[in-house]
LUMROFI-650755 format. One line per field, with one value per residue (C-alpha): residue number from 1; z, y, x. Coordinates in nm, 4 decimals. Layout:
residues N
num [NUM  ...]
w [Z  ...]
v [Y  ...]
u [X  ...]
end
This chain:
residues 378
num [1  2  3  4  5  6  7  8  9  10  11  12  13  14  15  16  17  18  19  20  21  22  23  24  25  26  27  28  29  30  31  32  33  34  35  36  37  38  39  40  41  42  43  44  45  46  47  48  49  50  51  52  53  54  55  56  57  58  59  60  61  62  63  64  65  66  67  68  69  70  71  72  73  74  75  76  77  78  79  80  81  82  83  84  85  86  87  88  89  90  91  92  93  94  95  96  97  98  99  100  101  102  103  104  105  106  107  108  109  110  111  112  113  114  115  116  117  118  119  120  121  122  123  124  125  126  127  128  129  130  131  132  133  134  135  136  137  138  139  140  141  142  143  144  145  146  147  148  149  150  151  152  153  154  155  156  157  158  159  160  161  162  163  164  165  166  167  168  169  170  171  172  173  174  175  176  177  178  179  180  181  182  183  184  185  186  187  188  189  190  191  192  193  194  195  196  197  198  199  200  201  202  203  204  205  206  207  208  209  210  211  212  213  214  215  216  217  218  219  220  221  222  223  224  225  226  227  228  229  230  231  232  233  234  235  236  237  238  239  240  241  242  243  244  245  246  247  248  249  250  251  252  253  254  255  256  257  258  259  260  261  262  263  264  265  266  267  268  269  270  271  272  273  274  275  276  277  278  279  280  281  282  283  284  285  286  287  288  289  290  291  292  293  294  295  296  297  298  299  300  301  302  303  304  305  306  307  308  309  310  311  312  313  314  315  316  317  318  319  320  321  322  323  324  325  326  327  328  329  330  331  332  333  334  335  336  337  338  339  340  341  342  343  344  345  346  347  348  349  350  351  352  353  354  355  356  357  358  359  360  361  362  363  364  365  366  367  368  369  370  371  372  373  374  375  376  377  378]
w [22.7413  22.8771  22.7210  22.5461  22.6575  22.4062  22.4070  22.1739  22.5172  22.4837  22.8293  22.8113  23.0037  23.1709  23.1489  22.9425  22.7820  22.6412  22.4978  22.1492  22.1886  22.2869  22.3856  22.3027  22.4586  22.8002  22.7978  22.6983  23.0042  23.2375  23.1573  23.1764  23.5128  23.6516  23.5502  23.7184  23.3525  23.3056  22.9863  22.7610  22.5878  22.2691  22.0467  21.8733  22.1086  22.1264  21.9669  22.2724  22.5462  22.8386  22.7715  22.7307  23.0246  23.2232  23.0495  23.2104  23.5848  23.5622  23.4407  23.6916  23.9599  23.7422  23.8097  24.1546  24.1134  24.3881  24.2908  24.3958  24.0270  24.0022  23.7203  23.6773  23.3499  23.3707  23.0320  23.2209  23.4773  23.3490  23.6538  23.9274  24.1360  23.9380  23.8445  24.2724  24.3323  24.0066  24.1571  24.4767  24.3950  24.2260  24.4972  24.7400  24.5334  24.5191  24.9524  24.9878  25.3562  25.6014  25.7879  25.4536  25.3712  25.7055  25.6867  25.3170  25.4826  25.7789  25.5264  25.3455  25.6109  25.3610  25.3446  25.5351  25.2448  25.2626  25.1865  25.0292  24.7836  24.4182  24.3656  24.0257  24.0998  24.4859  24.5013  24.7429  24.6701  24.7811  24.7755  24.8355  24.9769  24.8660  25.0331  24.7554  24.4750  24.6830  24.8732  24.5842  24.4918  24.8449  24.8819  24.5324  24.6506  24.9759  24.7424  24.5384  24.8625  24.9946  24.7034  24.7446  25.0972  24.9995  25.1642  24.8413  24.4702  24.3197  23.9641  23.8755  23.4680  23.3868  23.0730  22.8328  23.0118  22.7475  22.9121  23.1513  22.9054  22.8712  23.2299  23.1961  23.5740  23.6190  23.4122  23.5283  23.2977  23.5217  23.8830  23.7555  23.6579  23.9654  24.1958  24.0090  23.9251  24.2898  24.3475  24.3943  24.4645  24.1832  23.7578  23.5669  23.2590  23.0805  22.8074  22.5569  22.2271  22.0909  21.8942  21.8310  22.1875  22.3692  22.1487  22.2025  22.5762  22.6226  22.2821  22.2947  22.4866  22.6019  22.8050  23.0918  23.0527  22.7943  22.7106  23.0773  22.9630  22.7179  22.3842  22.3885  21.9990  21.9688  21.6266  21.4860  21.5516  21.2366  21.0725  21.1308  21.4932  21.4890  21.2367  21.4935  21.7818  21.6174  21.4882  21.8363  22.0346  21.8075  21.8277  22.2364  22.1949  21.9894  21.6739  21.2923  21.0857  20.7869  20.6778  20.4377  20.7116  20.9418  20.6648  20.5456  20.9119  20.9821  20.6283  20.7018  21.0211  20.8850  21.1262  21.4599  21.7937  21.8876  21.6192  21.5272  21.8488  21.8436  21.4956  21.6511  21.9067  21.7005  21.4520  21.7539  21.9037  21.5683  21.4195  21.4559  21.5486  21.1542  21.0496  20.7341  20.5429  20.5742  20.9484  20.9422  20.6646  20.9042  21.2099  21.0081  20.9431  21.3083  21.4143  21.1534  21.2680  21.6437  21.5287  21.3109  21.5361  21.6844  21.3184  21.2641  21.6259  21.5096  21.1802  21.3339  21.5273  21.2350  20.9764  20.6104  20.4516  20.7359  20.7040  20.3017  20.3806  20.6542  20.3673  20.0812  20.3250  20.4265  20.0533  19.9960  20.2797  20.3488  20.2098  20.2027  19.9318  20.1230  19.9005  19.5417  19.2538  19.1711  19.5367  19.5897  19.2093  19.2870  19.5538  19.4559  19.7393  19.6455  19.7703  19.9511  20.2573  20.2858  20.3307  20.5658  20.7685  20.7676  20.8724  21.1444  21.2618  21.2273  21.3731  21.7186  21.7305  21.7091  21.3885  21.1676  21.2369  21.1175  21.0703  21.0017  20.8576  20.6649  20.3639  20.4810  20.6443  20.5906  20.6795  20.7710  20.9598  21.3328  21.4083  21.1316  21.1744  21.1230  20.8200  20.6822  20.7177  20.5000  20.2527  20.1566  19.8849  20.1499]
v [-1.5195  -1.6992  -1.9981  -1.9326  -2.1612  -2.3956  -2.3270  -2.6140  -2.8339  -3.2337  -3.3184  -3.3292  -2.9802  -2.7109  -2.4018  -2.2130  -2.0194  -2.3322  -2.5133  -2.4403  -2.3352  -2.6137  -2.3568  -2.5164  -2.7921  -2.7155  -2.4879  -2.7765  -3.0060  -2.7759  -2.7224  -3.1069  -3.1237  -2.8084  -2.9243  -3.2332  -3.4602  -3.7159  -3.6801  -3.9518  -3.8112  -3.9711  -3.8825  -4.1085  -4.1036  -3.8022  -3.5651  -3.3441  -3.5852  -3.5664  -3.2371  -3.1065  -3.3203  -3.1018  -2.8090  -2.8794  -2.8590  -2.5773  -2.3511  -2.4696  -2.3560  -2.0705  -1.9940  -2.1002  -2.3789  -2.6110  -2.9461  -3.1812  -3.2879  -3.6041  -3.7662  -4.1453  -4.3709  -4.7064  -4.8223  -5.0020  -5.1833  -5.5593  -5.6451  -5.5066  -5.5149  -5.3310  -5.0698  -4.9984  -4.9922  -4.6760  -4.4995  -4.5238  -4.4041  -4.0950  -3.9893  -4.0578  -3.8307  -3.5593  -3.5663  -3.4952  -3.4660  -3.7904  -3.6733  -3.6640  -4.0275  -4.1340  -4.0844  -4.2209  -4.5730  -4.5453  -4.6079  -4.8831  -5.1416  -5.4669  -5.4793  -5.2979  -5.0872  -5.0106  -4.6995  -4.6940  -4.4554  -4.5630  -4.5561  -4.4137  -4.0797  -4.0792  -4.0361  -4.1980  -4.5428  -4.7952  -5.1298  -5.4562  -5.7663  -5.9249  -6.2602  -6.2912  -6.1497  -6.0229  -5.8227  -5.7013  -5.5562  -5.4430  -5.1861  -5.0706  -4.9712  -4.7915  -4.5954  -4.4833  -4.4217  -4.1804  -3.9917  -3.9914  -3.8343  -3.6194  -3.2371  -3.1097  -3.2365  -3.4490  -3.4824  -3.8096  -3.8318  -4.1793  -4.1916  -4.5181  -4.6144  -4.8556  -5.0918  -5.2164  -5.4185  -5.6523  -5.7531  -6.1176  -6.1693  -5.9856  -5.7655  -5.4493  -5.2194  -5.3736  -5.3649  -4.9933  -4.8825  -5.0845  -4.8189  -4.5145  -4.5113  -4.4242  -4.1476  -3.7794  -3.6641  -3.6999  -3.6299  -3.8345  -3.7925  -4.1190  -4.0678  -4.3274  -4.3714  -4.6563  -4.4920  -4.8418  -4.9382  -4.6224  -4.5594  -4.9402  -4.9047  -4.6064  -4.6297  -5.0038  -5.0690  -5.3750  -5.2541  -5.1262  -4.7135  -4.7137  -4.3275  -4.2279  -3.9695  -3.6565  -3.7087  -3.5028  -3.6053  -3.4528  -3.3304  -3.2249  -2.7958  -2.5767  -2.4994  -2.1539  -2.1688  -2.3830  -2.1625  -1.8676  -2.0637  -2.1519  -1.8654  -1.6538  -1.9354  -1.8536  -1.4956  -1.5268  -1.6518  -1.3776  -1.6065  -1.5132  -1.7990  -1.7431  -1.8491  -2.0958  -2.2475  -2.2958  -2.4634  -2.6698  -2.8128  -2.8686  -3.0144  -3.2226  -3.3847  -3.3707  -3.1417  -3.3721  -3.1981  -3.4108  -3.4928  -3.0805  -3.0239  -3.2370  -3.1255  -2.7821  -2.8190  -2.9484  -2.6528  -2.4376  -2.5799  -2.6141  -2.2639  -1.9038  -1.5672  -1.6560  -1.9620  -2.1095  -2.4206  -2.6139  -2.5592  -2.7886  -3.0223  -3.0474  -3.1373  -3.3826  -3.5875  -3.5539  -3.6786  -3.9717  -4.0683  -4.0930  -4.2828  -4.4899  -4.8178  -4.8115  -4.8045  -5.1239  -5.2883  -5.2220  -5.4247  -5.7214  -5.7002  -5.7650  -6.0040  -5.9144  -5.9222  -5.6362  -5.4121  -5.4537  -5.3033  -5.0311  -4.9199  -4.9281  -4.7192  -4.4705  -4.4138  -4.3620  -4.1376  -4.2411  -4.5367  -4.6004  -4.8450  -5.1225  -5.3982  -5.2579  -5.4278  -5.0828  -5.0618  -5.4733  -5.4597  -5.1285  -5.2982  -5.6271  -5.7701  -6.0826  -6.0285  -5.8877  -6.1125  -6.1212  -5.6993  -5.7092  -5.9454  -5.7432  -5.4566  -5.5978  -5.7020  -5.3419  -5.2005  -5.4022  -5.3280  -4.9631  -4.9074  -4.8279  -4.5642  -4.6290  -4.2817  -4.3224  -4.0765  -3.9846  -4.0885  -4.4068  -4.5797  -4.4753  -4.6207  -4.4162  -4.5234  -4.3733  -4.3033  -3.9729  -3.9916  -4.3586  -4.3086  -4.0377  -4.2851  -4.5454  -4.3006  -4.2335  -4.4495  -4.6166]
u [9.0895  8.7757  8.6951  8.3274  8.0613  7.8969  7.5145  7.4389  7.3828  7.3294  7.1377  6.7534  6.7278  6.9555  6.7254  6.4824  6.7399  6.8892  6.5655  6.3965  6.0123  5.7827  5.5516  5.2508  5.3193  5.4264  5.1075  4.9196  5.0728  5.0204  4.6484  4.5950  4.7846  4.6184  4.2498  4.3234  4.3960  4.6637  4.8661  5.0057  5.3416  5.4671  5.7656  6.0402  6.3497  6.6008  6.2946  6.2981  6.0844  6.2400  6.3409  5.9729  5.9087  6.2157  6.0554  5.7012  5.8705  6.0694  5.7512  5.5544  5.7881  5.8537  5.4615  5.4532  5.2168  5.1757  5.2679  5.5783  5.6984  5.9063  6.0250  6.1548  6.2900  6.1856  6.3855  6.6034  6.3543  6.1720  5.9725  5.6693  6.0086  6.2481  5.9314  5.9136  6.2810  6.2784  5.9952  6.0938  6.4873  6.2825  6.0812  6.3465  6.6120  6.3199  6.2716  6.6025  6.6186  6.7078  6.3705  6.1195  6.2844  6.2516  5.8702  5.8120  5.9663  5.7662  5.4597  5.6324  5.4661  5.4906  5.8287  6.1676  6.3638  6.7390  6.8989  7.1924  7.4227  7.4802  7.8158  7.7885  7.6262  7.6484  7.2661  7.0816  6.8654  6.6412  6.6950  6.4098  6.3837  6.0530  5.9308  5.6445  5.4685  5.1828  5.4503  5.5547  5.1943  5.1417  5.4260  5.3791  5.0542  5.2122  5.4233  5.1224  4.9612  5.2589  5.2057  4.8750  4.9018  5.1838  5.0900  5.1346  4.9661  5.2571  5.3118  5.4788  5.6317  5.6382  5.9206  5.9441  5.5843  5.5467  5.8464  5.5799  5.4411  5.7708  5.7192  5.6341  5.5944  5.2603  5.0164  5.1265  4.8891  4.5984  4.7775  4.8728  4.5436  4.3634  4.5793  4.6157  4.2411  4.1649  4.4511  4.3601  4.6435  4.8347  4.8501  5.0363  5.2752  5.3023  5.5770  5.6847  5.8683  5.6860  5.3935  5.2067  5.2206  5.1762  4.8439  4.7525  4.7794  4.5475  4.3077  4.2858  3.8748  4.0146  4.2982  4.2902  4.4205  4.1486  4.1011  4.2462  4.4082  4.4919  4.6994  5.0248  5.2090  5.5479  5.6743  5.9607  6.0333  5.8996  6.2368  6.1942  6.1665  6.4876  6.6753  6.6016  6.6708  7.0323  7.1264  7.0558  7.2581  7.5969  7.5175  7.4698  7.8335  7.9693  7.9369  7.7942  7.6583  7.4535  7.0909  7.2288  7.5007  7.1921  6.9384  7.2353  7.2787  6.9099  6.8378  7.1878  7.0379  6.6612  6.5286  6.5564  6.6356  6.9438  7.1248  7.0731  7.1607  7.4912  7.5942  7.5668  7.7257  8.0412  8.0366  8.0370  8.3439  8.5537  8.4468  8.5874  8.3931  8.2417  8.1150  8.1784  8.0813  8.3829  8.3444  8.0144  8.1956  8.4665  8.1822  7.9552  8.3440  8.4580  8.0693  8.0887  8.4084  8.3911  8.0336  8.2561  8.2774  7.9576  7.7543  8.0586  7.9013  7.5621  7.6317  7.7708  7.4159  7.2256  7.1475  7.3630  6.9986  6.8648  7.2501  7.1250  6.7846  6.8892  7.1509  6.8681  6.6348  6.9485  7.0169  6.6324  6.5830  6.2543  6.0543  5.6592  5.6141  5.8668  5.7164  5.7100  5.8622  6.0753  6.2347  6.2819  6.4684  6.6815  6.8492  6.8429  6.5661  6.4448  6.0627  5.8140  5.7794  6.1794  6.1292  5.8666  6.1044  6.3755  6.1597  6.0165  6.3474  6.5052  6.2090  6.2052  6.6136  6.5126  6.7028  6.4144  6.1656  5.7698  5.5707  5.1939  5.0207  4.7034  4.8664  5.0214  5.3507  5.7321  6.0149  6.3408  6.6227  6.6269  6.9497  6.9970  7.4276  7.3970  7.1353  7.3676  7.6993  7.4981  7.4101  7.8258  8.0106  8.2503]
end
């Protein structure tokens, strides 16, 4: 018997049959990048980004558009050096061809690059040797200046932008701006996670991407859509679940593309031709429990005071009044300024999530397994 494929995919993109709507969207990004608009792209992490991003690419060659589209993560990178060496692995994985790469060096004329295979993913990189700082800025204008001659329009996705602003060598938001305000040649997609610094960086008058670009905000799916989407993936696989089955899972993981998508793709691989409660019961333990060490890493990571407050949060589910008496006495925080604190802290770890709205601030705790594993009696 063949073994069934698991739709419920964890990678940012495979295909359009594997990815939830975003329809709007990806029309939206492609009418910026076709009128000749760069787009700033924000959503909290594991929402469905780089995935959208993915999305955007595949349509366009889908429709024939002429545009080279490369993508790059700069997470990882904390200098003007680190930045070249990512872009320049990107557009060097997107040439392909010994011939193409040959003639992107050739324009590198500050500095001689060396090309070499990572020995992770056996794709090809670049490597630096830079004598000075004003090398530095040099061939990272050469690289936006191969791009800029490229035969074709180039579209160039920029993801975690907002890392650029913990280089403490240089001010790269100006030297970025000073270059990119003179290309032709190509859009940009500048995604980040950070809400507060991504809308600082391009809403702020006194920095330099100062209204540069269109606003792209990414939400969480309507349930509906995501109910559908779910319940046409099990059926794809010869699979029944039930409208209650699929609103307990997406209330379970509160409605956020990964952790839906992960629980999902448990259920799927634990469940029978008909899926039953106990099959997600049985997913949601197995998740929790291969989690198990990490949330126990994460706690040794913090403060007791700031594992006190990401538990009180967890158990609340969502918290916008982080400073009233009734919330400090419930869980025995001794004041105000000692939550704020804390919440700062948990916010620049990446633990707590901030959501400003019309009506005001909340609090929730990103990571929705870890948020669920604080809610249980343990």
């Amino acid at each position: 018997m063949a073994m069934l494929e698991n739709p419920f995919i964890l990678e940012p993109y495979r295909s359009k049959a594997f990815f939830c709507d975003r329809e709007k969207e990806t029309e939206e990004i492609i009418r910026n990048i076709t009128n000749g608009r760069n787009t700033t792209l924000i959503s909290p992490r594991r929402l469905g980004k780089t995935g959208l991003i993915f999305r955007v690419f595949d349509e366009m060659k889908a429709r024939k558009l002429p545009f080279e589209t490369i993508y790059v993560d700069i997470s990882d990178t904390l200098s003007i050096e680190e930045f070249i060496k990512a872009i320049s692995d990107a557009v060097v994985n997107k040439l392909g061809k010994q011939q193409k790469i040959t003639a992107f060096f050739k324009t590198l004329k500050s500095v001689r690059p060396l090309l070499g295979i990572d020995p992770l993913t056996g794709s090809p990189q670049v490597s630096f040797t830079f004598a000075d700082d004003n090398q530095k800025q040099s061939t990272l204008k050469e690289v936006l200046g191969y791009l800029e001659s490229y035969p074709q329009k180039v579209v160039l996705a920029i993801d975690e932008f907002q890392q650029i602003r913990e280089y403490n060598d240089v001010n790269m938001e100006a030297i970025l701006r000073k270059h990119i305000q003179h290309l032709h040649n190509v859009r940009f997609i500048y995604c980040g996670s950070k809400k507060h610094t991504m809308t600082d960086m391009f809403t702020n008058a006194k920095k330099p991407f100062y209204e540069s670009t269109s606003f792209s905000y990414l939400s969480k799916l309507p349930v509906p859509v995501y109910a559908t989407f779910i319940k046409e993936k099990f059926a794809s696989a010869g699979k029944t679940i039930d409208d209650n089955s699929i609103g307990y899972i997406i209330e379970w993981t509160k409605d956020h593309t990964y952790y839906t998508q992960r629980l999902c793709n448990e259920v799927f691989s634990l469940s029978g031709n008909v899926v039953v409660r106990n099959d997600i019961v049985a997913a949601i333990q197995s998740i929790l429990d291969s989690e198990r060490d990490r949330f126990q890493e994460i706690r040794r990571l913090v403060t007791r005071f700031q594992w006190k407050m990401l538990e009180a949060i967890a158990r609340e589910g969502s918290v916008s009044q982080i400073t009233s008496a009734a919330f400090l006495s419930k869980y025995k925080i001794s004041s105000g300024p000692t939550a704020l604190r804390n919440i700062k802290a948990l916010m620049d770890k990446e633990l707590v999530l901030a959501t400003t709205t019309d009506e005001g601030t909340s609090y929730s705790v990103y990571n929705v397994f870890l948020s669920r594993y604080l809610e249980m009696d343990r």
